[in-house]
VONU-471839 format. One record per residue (C-alpha): residue in three letters; z, y, x. Coordinates in steps of 0.1 Angstrom, whole numbers, padded with zeros to 4 digits, always signed. Layout:
BEGIN
AlaZYX/...
***
This chain:
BEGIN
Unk+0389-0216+1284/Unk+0376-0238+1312/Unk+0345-0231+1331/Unk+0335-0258+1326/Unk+0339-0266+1287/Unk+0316-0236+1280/Unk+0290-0244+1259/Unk+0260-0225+1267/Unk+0230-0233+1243/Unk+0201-0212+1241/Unk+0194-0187+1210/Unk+0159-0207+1205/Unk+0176-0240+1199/Unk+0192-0252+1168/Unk+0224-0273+1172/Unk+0232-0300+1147/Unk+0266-0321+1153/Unk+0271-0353+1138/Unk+0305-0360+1133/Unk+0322-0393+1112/Unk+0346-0421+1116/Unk+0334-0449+1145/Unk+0305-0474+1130/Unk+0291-0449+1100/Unk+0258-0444+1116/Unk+0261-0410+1138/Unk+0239-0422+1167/Unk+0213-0442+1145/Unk+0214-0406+1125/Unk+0206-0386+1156/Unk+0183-0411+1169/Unk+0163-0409+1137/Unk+0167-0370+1133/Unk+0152-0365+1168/Unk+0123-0390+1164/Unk+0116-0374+1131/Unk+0112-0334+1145/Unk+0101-0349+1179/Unk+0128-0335+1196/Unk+0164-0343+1216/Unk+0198-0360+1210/Unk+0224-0358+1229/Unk+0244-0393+1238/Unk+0283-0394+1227/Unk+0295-0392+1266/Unk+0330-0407+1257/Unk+0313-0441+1246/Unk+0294-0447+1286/Unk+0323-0433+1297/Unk+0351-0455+1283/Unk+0326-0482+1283/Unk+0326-0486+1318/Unk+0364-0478+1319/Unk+0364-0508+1297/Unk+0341-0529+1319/Unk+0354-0523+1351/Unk+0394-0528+1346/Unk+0395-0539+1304/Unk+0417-0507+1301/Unk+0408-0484+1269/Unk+0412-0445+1263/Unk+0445-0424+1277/Unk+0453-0389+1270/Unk+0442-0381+1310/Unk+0405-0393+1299/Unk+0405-0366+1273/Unk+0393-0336+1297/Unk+0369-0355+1317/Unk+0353-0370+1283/Unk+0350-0337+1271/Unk+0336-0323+1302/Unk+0309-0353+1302/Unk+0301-0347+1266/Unk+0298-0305+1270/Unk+0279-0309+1306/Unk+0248-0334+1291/Unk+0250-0312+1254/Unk+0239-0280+1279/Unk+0218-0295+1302/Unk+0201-0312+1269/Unk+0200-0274+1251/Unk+0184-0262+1283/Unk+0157-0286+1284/Unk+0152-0287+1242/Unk+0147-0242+1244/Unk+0113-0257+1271/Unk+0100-0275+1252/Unk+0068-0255+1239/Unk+0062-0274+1202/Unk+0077-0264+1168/Unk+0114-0252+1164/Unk+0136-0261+1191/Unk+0165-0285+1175/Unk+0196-0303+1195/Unk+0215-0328+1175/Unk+0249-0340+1189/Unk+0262-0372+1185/Unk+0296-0356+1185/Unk+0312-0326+1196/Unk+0344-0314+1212/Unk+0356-0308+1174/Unk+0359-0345+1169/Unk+0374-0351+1205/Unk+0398-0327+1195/Unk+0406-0344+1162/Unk+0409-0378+1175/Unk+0433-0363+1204/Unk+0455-0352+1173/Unk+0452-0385+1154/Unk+0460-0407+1182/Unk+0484-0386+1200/Unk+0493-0359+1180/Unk+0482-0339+1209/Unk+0453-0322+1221/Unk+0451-0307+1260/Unk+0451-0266+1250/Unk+0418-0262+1271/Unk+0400-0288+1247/Unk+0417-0274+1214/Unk+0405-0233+1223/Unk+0370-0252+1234/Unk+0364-0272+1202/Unk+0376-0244+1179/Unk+0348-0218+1195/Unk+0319-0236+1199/Unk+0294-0230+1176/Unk+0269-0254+1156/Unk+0243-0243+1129/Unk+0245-0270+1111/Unk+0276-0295+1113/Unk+0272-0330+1098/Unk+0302-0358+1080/Unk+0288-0389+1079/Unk+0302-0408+1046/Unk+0315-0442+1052/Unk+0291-0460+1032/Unk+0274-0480+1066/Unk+0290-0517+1077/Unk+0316-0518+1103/Unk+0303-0530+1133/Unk+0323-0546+1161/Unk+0319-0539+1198/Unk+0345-0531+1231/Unk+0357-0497+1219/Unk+0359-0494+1182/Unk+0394-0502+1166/Unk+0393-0488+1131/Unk+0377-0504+1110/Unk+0404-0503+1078/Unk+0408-0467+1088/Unk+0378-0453+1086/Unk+0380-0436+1052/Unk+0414-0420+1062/Unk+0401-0410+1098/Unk+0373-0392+1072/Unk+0393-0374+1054/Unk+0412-0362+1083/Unk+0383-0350+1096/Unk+0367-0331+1062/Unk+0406-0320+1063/Unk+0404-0308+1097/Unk+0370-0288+1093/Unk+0382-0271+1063/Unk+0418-0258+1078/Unk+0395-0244+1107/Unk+0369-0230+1087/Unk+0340-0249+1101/Unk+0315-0252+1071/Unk+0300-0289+1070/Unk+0280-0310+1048/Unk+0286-0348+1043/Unk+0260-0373+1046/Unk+0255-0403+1031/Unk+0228-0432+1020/Unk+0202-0452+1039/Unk+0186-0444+1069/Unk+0158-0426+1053/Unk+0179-0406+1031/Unk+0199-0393+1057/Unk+0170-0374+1073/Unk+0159-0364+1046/Unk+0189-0346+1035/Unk+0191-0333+1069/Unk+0151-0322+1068/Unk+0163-0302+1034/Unk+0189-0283+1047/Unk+0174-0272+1077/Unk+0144-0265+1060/Unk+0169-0238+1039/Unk+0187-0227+1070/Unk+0153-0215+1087/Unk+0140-0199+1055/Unk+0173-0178+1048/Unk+0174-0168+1091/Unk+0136-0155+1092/
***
């Protein structure tokens, strides 16, 4: 694998990705999540990065952005892991607003492709708790997204995906509130069955 697609989170910290279809609430999710345990979130990287992409020449996402998108996203999701293992209070928790798992599954939807060194990446990295957001939130239009009478087919192809590569997840559904609150119970569970 790539030096640089290593992902090298600290045993104290707790990883939590969000994955879903564009515009079903991942970032408001991890915003929320980290405000509720008072700790980090790390960014989706590809979103600044093709954002400016966008900005600067109106050109969208080409398979040569796929390793530097998923070199962004791996880079800040370490140096984030790094800085969550200092802080001193409570139980060190990470939650990713994406991973290289849905990088990879969006290279294979779109292109029916995904670079080798991104595919061996995605498929060994390692969360403790891995998240499906259900598409139960409005679409919302901005530059980047393009889906929006795909999203419960790109869903499925994801639940799809996770389950041919063995990656145990939960969905996640409802408002807001309900959302961390499922999310509070299950990590709740996964720290009392680890101890």
């Amino acid at each position: 694998m790539a030096h640089n697609l290593i992902q090298r989170t600290p045993k104290s910290v707790t990883t939590i990705a969000v994955l879903g279809a564009e515009s079903t609430g991942k970032t408001t999710l991890c915003r929320d999540l980290a405000t509720h345990f008072d700790s980090l979130w790390v960014p989706e990287y590809m979103r600044t990065y093709l954002q400016d992409k966008w900005d600067k020449k109106q050109l969208t996402c080409t398979w040569d952005d796929l390793l530097p998108i998923a070199q962004g996203q791996i880079a800040l999701e370490n140096k984030l892991a790094i800085q969550a293992a200092e802080t001193s209070q409570g139980d060190h928790y990470l939650f990713c607003d994406t991973s290289l798992f849905e990088l990879m599954a969006y290279a294979n939807w779109y292109y029916d492709d995904c670079p080798t060194e991104l595919t061996h990446a995605a498929l060994i990295h390692h969360y403790d708790l891995i998240l499906l957001t259900d598409v139960d939130t409005p679409w919302v239009a901005d530059d980047l997204r393009d889906s929006p009478h795909q999203r419960d087919e790109i869903s499925a192809y994801f639940a799809n995906q996770l389950t041919h590569h063995k990656k145990p997840f939960h969905r996640i559904g409802g408002n807001r509130e309900q959302r961390v609150q499922q999310v509070a119970n299950w990590l709740s569970h996964t720290n009392s069955t680890s101890r």
